[in-house]
DRENGU-722559 format. One line per field, with one value per atom (N, C-alpha, C): atom name; y negated, x, z negated; residue number from 1. Coordinates in steps of 0.001 Angstrom, whole numbers. Each point is the difference from the previous one (the first is absolute). Example, Ala and Ser with C-alpha at 12.3 -4.5 7.8 and 13.67 -1.06 7.14 Angstrom:
// DRENGU-722559
a: [N_CA_C_N_CA_C];
c2: [5690_-1190_-1200_-1050_-1190_-1090];
c1: [13190_-890_900_-350_820_-770];
c3: [-7800_0_0_720_-60_-730];
k: [1_1_1_2_2_2];
//
This chain:
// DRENGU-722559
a: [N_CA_C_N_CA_C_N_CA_C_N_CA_C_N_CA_C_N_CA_C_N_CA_C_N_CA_C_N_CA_C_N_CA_C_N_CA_C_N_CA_C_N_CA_C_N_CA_C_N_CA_C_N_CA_C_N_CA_C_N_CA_C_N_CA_C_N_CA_C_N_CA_C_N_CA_C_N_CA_C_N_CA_C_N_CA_C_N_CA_C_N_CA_C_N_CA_C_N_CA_C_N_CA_C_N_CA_C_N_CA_C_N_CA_C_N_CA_C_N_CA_C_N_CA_C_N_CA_C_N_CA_C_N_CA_C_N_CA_C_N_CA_C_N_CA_C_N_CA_C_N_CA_C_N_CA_C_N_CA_C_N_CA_C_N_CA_C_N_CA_C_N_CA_C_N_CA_C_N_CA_C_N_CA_C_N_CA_C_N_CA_C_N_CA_C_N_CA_C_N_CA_C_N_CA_C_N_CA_C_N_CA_C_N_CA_C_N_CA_C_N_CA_C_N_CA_C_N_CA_C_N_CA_C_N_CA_C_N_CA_C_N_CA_C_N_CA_C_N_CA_C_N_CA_C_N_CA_C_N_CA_C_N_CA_C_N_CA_C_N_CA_C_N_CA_C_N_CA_C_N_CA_C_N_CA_C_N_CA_C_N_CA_C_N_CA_C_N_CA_C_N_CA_C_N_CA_C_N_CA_C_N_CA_C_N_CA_C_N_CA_C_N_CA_C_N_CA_C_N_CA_C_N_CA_C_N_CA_C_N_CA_C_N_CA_C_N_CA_C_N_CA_C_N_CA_C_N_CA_C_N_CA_C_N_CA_C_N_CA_C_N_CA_C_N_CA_C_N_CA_C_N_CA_C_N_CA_C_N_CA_C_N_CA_C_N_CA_C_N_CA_C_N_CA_C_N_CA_C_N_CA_C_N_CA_C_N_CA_C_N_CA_C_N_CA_C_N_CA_C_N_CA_C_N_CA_C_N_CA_C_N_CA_C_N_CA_C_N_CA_C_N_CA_C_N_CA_C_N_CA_C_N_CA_C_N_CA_C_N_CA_C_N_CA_C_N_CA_C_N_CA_C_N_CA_C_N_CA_C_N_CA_C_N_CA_C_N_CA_C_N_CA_C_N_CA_C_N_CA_C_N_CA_C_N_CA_C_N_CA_C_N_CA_C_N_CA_C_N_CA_C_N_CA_C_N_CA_C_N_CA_C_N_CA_C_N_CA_C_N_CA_C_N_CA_C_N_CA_C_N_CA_C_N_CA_C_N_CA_C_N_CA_C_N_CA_C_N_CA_C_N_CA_C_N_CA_C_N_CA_C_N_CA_C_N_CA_C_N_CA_C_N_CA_C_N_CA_C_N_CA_C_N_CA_C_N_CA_C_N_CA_C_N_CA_C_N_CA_C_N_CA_C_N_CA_C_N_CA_C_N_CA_C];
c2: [-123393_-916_-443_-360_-152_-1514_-690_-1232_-76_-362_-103_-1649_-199_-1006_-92_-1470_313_-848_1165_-542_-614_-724_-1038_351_602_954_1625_905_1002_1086_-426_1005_-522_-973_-848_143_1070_-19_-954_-1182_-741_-1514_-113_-1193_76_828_257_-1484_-682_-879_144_-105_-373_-1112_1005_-1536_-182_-1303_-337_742_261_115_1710_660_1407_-124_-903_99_-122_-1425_-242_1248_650_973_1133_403_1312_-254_-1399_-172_-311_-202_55_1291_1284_1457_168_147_331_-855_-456_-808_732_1147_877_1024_268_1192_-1068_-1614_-7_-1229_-263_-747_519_1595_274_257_-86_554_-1636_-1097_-948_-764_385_-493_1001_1230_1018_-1014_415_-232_168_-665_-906_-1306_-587_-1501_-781_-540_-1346_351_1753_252_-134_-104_245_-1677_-392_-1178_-159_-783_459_-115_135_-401_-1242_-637_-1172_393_-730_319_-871_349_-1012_-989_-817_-1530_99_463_-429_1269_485_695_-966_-665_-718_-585_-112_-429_1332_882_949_321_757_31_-1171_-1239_-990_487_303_13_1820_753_1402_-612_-413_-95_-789_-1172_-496_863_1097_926_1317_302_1278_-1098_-1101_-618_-1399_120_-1152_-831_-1538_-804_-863_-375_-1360_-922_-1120_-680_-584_1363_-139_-123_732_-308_-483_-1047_-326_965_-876_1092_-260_-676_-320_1836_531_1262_1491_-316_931_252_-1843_380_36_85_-76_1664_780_1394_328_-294_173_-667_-1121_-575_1186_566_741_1423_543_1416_-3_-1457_-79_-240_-981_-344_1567_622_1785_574_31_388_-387_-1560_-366_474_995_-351_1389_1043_1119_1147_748_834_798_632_877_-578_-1132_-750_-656_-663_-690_1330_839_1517_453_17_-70_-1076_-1136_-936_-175_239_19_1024_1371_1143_-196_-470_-115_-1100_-1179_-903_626_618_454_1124_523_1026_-473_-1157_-758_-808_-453_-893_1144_1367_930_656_293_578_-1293_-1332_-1462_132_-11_264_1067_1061_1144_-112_-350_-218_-1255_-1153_-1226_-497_288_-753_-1239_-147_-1164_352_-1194_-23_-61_469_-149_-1571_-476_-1940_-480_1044_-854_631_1386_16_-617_-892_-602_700_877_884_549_-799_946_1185_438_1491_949_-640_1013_-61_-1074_-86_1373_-799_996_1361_633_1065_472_-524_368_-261_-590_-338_1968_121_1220_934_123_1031_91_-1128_288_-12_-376_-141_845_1480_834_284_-948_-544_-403_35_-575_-1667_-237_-1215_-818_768_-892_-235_884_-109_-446_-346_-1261_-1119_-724_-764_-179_605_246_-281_1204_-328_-1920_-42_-1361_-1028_44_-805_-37_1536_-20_-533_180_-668_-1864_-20_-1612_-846_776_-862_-38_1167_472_-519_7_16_-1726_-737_-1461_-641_-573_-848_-784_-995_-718_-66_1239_638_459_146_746_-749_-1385_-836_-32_380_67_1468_479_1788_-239_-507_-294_1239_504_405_-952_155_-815_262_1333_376_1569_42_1082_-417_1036_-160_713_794_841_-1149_-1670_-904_-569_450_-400_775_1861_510_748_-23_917_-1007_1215_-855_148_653_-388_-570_-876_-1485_-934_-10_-1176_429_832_316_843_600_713_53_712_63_-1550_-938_-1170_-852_1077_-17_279_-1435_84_639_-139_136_1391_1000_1628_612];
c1: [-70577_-1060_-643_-1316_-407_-1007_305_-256_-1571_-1343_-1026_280_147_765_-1364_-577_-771_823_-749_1134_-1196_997_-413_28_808_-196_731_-1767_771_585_1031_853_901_199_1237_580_300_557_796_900_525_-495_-1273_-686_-989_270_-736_-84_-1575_-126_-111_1282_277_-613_-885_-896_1538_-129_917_-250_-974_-834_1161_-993_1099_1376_768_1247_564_-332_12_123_-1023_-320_1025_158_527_1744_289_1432_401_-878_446_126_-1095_85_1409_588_890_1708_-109_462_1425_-888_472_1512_-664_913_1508_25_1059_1196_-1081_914_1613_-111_1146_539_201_757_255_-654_127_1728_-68_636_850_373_1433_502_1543_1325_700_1650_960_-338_-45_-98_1137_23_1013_1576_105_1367_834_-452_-130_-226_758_-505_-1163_-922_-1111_280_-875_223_-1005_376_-840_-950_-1123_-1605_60_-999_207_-697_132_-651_-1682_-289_-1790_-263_726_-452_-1354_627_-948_-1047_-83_-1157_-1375_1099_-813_-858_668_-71_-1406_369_-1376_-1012_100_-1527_-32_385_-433_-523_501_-322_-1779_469_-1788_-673_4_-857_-135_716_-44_-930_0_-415_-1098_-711_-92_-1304_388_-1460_268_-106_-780_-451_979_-460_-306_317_274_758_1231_1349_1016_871_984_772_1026_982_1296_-18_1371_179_-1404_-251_1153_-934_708_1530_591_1136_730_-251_685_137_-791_-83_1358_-386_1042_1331_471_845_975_-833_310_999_-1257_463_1305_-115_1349_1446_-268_1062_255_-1002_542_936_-843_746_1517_245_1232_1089_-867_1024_344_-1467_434_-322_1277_19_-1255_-337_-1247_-1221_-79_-1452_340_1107_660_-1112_1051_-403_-1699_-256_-1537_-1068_973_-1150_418_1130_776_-520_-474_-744_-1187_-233_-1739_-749_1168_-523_88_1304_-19_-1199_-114_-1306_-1376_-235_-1153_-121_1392_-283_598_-84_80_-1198_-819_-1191_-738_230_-1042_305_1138_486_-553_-42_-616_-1245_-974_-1425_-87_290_-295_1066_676_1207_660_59_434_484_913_54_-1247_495_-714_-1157_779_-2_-788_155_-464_-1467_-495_-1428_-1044_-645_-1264_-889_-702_-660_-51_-985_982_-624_-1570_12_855_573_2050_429_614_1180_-855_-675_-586_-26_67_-432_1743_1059_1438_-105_-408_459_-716_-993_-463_656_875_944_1159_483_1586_-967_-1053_29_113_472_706_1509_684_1030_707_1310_466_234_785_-442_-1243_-906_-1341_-409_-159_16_714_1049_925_-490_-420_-545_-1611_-842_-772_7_766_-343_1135_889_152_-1284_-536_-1390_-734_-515_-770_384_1557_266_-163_809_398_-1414_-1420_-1078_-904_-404_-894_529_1236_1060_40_-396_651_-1475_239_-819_-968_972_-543_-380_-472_-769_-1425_104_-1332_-992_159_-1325_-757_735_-78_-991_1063_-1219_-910_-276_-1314_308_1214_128_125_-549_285_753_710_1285_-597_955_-552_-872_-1107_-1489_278_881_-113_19_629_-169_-790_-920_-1633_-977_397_-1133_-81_760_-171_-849_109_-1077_-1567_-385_-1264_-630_1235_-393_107_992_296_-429_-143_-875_1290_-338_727_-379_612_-150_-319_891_-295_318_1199_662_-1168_166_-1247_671_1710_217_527_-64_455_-939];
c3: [-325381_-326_1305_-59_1358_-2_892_-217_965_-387_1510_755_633_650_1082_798_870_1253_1046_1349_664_673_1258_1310_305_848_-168_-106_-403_991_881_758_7_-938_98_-1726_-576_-1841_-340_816_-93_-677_309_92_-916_-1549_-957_-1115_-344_-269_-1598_-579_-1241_-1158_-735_-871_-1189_-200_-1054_-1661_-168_-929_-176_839_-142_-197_1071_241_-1121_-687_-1680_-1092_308_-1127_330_1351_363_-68_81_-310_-1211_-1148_-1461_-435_601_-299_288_1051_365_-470_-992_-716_-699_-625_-908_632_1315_1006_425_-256_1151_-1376_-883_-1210_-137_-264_-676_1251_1174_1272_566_-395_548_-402_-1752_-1108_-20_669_-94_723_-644_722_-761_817_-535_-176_-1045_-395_-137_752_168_97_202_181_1142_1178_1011_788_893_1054_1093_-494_769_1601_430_1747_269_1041_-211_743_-635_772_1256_741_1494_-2_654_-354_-36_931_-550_-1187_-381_-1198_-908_-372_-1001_671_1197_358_300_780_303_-1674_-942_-1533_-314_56_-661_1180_1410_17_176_-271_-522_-1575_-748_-1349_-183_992_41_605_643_718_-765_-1346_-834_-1052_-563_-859_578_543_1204_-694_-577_-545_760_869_1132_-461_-280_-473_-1408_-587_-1600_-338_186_-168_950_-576_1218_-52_788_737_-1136_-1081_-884_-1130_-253_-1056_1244_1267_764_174_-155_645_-976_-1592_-1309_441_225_-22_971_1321_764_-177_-599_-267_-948_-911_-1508_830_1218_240_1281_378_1043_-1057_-1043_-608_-946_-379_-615_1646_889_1131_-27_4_40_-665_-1295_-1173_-25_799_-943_1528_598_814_540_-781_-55_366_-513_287_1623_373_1040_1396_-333_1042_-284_-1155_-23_948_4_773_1229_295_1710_762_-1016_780_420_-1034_-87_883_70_1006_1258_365_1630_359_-1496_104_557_-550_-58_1364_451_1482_819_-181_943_102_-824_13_855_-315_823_1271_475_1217_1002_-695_636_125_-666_254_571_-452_836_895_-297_1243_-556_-1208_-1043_-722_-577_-2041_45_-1722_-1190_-375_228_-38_846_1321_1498_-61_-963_179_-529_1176_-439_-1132_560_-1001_-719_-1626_-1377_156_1075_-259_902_940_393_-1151_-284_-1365_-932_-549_-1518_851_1448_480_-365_115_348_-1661_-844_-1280_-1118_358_-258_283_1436_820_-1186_-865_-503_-1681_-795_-1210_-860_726_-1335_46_567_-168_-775_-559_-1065_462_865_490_1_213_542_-2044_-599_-1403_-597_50_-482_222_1090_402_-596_-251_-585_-1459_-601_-1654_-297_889_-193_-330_927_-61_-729_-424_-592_-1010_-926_-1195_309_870_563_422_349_-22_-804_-765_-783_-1728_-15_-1017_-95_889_-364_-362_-1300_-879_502_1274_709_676_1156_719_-402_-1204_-481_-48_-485_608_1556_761_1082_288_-215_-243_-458_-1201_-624_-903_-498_-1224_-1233_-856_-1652_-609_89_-533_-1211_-1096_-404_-852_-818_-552_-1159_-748_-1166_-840_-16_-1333_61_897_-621_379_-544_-342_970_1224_1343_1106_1149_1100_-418_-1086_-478_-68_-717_-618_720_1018_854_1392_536_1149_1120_1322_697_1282_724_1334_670_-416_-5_1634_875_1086_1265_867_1028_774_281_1293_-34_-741_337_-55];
k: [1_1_1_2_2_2_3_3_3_4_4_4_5_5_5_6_6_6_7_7_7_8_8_8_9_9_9_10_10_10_11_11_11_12_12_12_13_13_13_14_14_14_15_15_15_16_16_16_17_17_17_18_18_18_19_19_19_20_20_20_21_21_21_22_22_22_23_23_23_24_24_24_25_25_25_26_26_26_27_27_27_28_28_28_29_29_29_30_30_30_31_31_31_32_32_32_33_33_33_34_34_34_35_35_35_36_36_36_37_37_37_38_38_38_39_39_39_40_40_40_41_41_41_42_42_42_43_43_43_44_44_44_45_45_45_46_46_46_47_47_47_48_48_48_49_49_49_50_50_50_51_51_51_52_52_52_53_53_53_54_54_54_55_55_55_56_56_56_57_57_57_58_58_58_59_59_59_60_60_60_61_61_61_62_62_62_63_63_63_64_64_64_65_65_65_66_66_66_67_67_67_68_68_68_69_69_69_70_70_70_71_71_71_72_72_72_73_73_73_74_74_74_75_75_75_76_76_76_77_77_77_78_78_78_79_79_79_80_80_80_81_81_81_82_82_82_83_83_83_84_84_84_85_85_85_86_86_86_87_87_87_88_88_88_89_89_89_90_90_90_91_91_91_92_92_92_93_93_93_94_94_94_95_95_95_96_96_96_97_97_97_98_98_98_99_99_99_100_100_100_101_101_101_102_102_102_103_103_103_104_104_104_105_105_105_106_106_106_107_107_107_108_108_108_109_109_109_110_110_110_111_111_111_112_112_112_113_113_113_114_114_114_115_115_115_116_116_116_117_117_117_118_118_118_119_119_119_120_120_120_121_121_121_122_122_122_123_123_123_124_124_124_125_125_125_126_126_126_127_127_127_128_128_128_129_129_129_130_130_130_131_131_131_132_132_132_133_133_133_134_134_134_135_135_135_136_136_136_137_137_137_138_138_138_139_139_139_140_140_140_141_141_141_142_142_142_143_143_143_144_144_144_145_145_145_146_146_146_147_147_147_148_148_148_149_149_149_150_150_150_151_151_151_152_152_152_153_153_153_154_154_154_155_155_155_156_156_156_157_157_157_158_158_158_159_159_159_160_160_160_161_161_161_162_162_162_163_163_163_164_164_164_165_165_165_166_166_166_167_167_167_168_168_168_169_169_169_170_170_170_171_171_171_172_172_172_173_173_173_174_174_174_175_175_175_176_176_176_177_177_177_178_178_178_179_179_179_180_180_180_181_181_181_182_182_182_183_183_183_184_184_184];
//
């Protein structure tokens, strides 16, 4: 799949300026390829390994930067997400090693281009540049379709989106109107 991306400086492929708009769209496509590889394992047979301490931090701000509203949403929707996929971690081997890889993956790829964590880069167009590098990942898609269920999925968010919820009990979006969302 081939993404047109516009650079900022072009002799530099590193420093490719990521619209959210795409990133959005091109990481729900890819949705499909990493679900069932995210969700193999052993489940809960096995003792997980413990994740390392800024796990969860690193995790909430990758998660605001795969899903990122400024300002629209706090930070309590994000960390229900991350809260959910550390405590599966805790519980269940497979997922534990899924996110222990994937993090060292993720602040090894940051490291190498910027000279940082994950955490420590200022710039979400680095981050989103290293976040594009791992998203056909089973990791990085775990993290992902979390969200998408855990933000899109909660009731009480949707006022916020400026979704109304569903439209088939009254007639469809015909009747009640569509494309109603300023901010995507």
């Amino acid at each position: 799949m081939h993404f047109s991306l516009k650079h900022r400086k072009p002799s530099n492929p590193l420093t490719h300026r990521v619209d959210r708009r795409l990133f959005l769209k091109t990481t729900s496509i890819t949705a499909a390829l990493g679900i069932g590889a995210a969700t193999a394992g052993i489940s809960g047979a096995l003792a997980a390994q413990p994740l390392p301490d800024e796990a969860g931090a690193t995790l909430l701000h990758m998660a605001k930067d795969i899903y990122p509203h400024d300002g629209l949403i706090p930070d309590q929707p994000y960390q229900a997400v991350v809260d959910a996929i550390l405590e599966e971690a805790r519980n269940d081997a497979a997922v534990a090693t899924l996110c222990i890889d994937g993090l060292k993956d993720v602040n090894a790829r940051t490291q190498s281009l910027y000279g940082k964590a994950y955490v420590d880069v200022a710039s979400e167009d680095e981050r989103v540049a290293v976040l594009r590098s791992v998203e056909l990942t089973p990791f990085f898609q775990k993290l992902r379709t979390g969200l998408l269920f855990g933000i899109y999925n909660n009731k009480e968010l949707w006022p916020k989106l400026g979704y109304e919820g569903s439209s088939w009990e009254e007639g469809g979006y015909l009747y009640r109107g569509f494309d109603d969302l300023d901010w995507l």
